[in-house]
C-alpha positions in Angstrom: 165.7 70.1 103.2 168.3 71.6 100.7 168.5 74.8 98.6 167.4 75.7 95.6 171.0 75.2 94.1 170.4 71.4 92.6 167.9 73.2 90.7 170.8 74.0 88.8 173.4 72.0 89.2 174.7 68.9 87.1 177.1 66.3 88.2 180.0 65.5 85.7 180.8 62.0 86.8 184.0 61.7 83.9 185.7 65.3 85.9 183.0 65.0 89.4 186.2 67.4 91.6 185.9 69.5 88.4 190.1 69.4 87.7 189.8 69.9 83.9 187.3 72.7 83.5 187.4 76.2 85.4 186.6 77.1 88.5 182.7 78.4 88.7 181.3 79.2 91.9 177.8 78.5 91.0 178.6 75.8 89.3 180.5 74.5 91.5 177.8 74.9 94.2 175.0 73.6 92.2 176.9 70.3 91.6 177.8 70.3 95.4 174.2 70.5 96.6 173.3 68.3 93.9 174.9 65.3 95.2 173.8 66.4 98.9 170.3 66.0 97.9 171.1 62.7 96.2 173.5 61.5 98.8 171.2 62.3 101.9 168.2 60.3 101.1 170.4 57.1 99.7 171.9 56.6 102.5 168.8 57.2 104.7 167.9 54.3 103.3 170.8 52.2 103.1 170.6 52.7 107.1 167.4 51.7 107.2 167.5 49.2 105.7 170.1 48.2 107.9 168.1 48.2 110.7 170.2 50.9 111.8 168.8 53.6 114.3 171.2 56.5 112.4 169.2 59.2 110.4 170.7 60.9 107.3 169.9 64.4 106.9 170.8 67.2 105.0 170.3 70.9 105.1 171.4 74.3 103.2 174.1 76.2 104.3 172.8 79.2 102.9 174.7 82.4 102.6 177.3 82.3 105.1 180.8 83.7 105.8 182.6 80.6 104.7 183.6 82.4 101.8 182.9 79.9 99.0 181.6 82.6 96.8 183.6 86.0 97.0 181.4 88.7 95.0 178.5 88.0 97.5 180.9 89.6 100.6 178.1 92.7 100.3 175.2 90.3 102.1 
């Protein structure tokens, strides 16, 4: 389960901690949940394959008070 953020969100692998364009909060996110949702099943796999009895999951974090994105402090 993840958000609807991937949806948007494109992974720059030449700048993937985004050091040479500015800081976008959406952006930011979308590329964030992006690679959840890639990285979560992969390695479900890899473990699996593995024979190892460790489960990948992942899971949105929704709008929270972890202050990621500022302008939304009125939720």
């Amino acid at each position: 389960m993840t958000s609807l953020a991937p949806r948007i969100g494109t992974i720059d692998f030449a700048d993937p901690n985004r050091e040479k364009k500015p800081h976008r909060e959406y952006s930011a996110y979308g590329q964030s949940e992006l690679a959840d949702s890639l990285f979560a099943p992969e390695l479900r796999r890899r473990l699996s394959e593995s024979g190892s009895s460790v489960i990948s999951t992942a899971a949105p974090a929704g709008i929270s008070a972890a202050n990621l994105m500022p302008e939304e402090r009125n939720l």
